[in-house]
N, C-alpha and C positions, 0 to 999 in steps of 0.2 A: 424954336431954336434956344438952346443952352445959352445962359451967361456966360461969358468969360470970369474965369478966377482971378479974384481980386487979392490973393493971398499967396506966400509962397509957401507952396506945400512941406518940404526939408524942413523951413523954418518951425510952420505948424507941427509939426512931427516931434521935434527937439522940446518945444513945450509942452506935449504931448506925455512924451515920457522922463519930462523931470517933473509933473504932476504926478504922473502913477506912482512914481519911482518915491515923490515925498510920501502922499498921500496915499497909500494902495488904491488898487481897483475896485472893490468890494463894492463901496456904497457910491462909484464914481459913476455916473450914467453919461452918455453923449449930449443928453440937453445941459449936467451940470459944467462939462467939456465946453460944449459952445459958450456958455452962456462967460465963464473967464476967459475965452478967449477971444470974445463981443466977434463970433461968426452966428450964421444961422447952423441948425442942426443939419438942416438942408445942406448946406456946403461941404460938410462935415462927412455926412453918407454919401456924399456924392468924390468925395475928395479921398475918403480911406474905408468905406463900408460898416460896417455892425464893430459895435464892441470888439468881438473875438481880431476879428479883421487890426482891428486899431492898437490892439494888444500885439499882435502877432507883426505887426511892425513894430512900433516900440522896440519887441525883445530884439528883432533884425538890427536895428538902429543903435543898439544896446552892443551886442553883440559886433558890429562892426567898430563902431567908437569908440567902446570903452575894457570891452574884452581881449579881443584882438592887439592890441598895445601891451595889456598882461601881458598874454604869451612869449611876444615878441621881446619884451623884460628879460624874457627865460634865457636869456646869454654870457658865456666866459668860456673860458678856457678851460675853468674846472667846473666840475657840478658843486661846489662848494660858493662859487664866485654865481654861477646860474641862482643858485638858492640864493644869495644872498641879494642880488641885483633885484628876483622876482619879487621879493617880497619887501625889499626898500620902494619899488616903483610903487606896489599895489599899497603899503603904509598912504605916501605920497598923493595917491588916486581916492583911497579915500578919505585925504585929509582935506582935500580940494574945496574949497568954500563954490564955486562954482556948479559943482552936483551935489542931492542930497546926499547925507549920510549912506552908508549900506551902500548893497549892493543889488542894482534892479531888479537880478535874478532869483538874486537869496530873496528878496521879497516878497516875488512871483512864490517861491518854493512855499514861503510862511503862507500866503493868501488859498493855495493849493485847493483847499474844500470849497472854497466859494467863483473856484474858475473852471470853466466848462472841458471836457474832457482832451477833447481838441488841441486849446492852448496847455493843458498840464504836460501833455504828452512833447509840444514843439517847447517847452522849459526843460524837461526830462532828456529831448535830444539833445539840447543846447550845453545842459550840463554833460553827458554825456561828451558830446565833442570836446569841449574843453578839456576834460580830463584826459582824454583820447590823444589833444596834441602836449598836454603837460609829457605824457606818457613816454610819446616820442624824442620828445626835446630831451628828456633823462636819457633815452637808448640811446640817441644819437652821442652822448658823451661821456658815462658808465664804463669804465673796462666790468664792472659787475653787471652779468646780462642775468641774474639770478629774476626770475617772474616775480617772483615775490619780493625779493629787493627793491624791484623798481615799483610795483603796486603800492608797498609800504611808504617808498617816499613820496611818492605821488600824493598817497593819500594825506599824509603828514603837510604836503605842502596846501590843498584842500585843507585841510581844517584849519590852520593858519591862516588862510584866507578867510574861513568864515567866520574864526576867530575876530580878525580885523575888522572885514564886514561887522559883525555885532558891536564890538568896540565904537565904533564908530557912528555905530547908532545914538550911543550911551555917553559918548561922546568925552570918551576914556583918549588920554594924546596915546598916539602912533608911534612917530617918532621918539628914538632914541632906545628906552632900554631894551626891547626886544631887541633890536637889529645889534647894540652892544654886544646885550649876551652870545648872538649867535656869532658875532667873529671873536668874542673868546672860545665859541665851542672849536672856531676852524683854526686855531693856533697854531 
């Protein structure tokens, strides 16, 4: 008969992936996992499986957390007040002393040669999705339904974000002058 877990899983998880998230995955193995987090490896595969497995949550856990509140950012009245709200939260998100710098995704993306084809592809969807509801949240508010219009801003607001992402890394402040300049742009 199986031991009973003496650990709470959610909790493991969240230290889980603000390890990855500081340190990449690369050189990270499950025994060096157990070993900071004084579990056996044994609890560890029995508690979230192989690497890829532990990865593939993380991004879930990532992606419900810390993504999903982006998005939900994406709100006003005008697509000018949308723009400006998403990218004051996500400044905000990663200026957060609480998570590492960056962004756990943009991470995943940099680490990309050394992750198994698997998880590159469930980063690939993830990004994908995101972009997908950024996408929508513009149509929804747009009297310009022009396709390219809205790709162009989308992507614009994408590379802002990874803009930030990096900054953050570098550990450049956030706040202030961008978001300044942008409501001079909306004058």
């Amino acid at each position: 008969m199986a031991r009973p877990r003496t650990f709470n899983k959610n909790e493991v998880l969240e230290k889980i992936l603000i390890m990855i998230w500081q340190h990449g995955s690369c050189g990270l193995s499950l025994d060096e996992l157990a070993r900071k987090l004084t579990l056996s490896k044994t609890s560890l595969y029995s508690a979230f499986g192989n690497k890829d497995a532990v990865l593939s949550l993380c991004l879930d856990l990532y992606e419900r957390q810390y993504e999903q509140p982006m998005i939900d950012s994406f709100k006003g009245e005008k697509v000018s007040d949308c723009i400006r709200n998403f990218l004051a939260f996500s400044s905000r998100r990663f200026e957060a002393l609480q998570t590492p710098p960056g962004c756990f995704m943009f991470n995943c993306a940099i680490e990309c040669s050394s992750l198994s084809a698997s998880f590159k592809d469930k980063v690939e969807q993830g990004n994908s999705a995101f972009r997908q509801s950024l996408k929508l949240r513009v149509l929804d508010l747009t009297t310009n339904k022009d396709p390219e219009y809205i790709d162009s801003l989308v992507d614009m607001l994408l590379v802002n974000l990874f803009g930030l992402a990096s900054a953050s890394r570098m550990n450049f402040p956030l706040s202030g002058t961008h978001l300044t300049l942008l409501d001079k742009c909306f004058e």
